[in-house]
C-alpha positions in Angstrom: 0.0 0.0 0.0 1.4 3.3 -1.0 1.9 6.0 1.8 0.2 9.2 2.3 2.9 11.0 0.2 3.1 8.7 -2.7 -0.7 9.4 -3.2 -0.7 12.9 -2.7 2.6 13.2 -5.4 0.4 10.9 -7.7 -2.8 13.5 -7.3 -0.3 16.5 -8.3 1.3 15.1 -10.9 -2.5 13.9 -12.2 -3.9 17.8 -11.7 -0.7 19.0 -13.3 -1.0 16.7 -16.5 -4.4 17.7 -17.2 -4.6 21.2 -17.4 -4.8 23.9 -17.6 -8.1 24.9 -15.9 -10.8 27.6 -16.7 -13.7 29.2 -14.9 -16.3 30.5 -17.0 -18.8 32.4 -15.4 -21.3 34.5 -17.4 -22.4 37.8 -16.1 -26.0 37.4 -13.6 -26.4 41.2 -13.5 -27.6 41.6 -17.0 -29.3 38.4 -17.7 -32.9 37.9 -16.9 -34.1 34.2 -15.6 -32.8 31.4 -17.5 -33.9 28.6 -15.2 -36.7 29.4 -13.6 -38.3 26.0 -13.0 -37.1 21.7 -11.9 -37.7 21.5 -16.3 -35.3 24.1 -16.7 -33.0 23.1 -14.9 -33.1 19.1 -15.6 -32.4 20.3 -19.4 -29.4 22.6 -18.0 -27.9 19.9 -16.5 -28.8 17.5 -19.5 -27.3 20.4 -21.9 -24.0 20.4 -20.0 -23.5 16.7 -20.4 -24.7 16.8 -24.4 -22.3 19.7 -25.2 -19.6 18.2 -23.5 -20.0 15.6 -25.7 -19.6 17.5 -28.6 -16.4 19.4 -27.7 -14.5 16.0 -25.9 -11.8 17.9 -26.0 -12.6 19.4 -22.7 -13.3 18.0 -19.0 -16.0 19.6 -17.1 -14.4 19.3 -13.4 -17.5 21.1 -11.7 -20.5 23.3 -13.0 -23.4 25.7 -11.3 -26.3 26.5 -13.0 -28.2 29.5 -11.3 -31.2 31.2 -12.1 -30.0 33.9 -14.3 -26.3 32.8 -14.9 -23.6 29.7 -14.8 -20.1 28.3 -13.2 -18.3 26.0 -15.2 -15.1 25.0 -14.0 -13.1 22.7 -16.5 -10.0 21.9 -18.4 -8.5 21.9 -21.9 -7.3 24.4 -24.5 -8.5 27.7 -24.4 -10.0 27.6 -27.8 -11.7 24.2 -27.3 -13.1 25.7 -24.1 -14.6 28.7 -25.9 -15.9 26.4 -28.8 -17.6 24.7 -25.8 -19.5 27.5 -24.8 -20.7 28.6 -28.2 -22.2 25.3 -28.3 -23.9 25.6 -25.0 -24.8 29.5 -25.9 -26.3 28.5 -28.9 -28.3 25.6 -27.5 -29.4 27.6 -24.4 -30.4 30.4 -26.7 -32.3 27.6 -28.9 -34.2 26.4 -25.8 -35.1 29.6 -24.4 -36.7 30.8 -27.9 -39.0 27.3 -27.8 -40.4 27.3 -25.0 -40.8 30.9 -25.0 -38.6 33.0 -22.9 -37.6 35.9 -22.8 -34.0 36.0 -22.5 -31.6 38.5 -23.9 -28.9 36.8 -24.9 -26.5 39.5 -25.9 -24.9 39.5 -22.5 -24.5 35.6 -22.3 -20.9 35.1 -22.7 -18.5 33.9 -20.2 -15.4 35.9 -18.1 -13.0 33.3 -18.4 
């Protein structure tokens, strides 16, 4: 059995290896409510895991929808990263326009 050390050398060199890491948070001041309802939600969280699918390229280490904006903490190339959130964006924005929402979406785009 490896010793305390050992594993906490194998978890640094494992963080260092995967990086570098991003968080993406969009603006909450200027947005009106995204997700405003369990439904909403339960397709945020479904939207997360489908985009990341599409960029695999990146890890999603943690996320935080809230009601009017997002966390996303993850890792990977900057440009694979931002290609990730257009994808979200867009599919967010697609959403939001079917089931009839108001959302401005001019604001939605992430301090990195």
């Amino acid at each position: 059995m490896r010793n305390f050390s050992e594993k906490e050398r194998g978890c640094e060199a494992a963080f260092f290896s995967a990086g570098p890491y991003w968080h993406l948070c969009t603006p909450g001041k200027e947005m009106s409510i995204i997700f405003r309802d369990e439904s909403d939600y339960r397709y945020g969280m479904t939207l997360m895991a489908r985009c990341s699918l599409e960029v695999p390229a990146i890890r999603i280490l943690a996320f935080t929808l809230m009601s009017n904006h997002l966390h996303i903490v993850c890792s990977g190339k900057e440009s694979d990263v931002r290609q990730f959130f257009e994808v979200l964006r867009h599919k967010l924005y697609r959403y939001c326009s079917l089931t009839h929402k108001d959302v401005g979406f001019s604001g939605f785009r992430p301090n990195i």
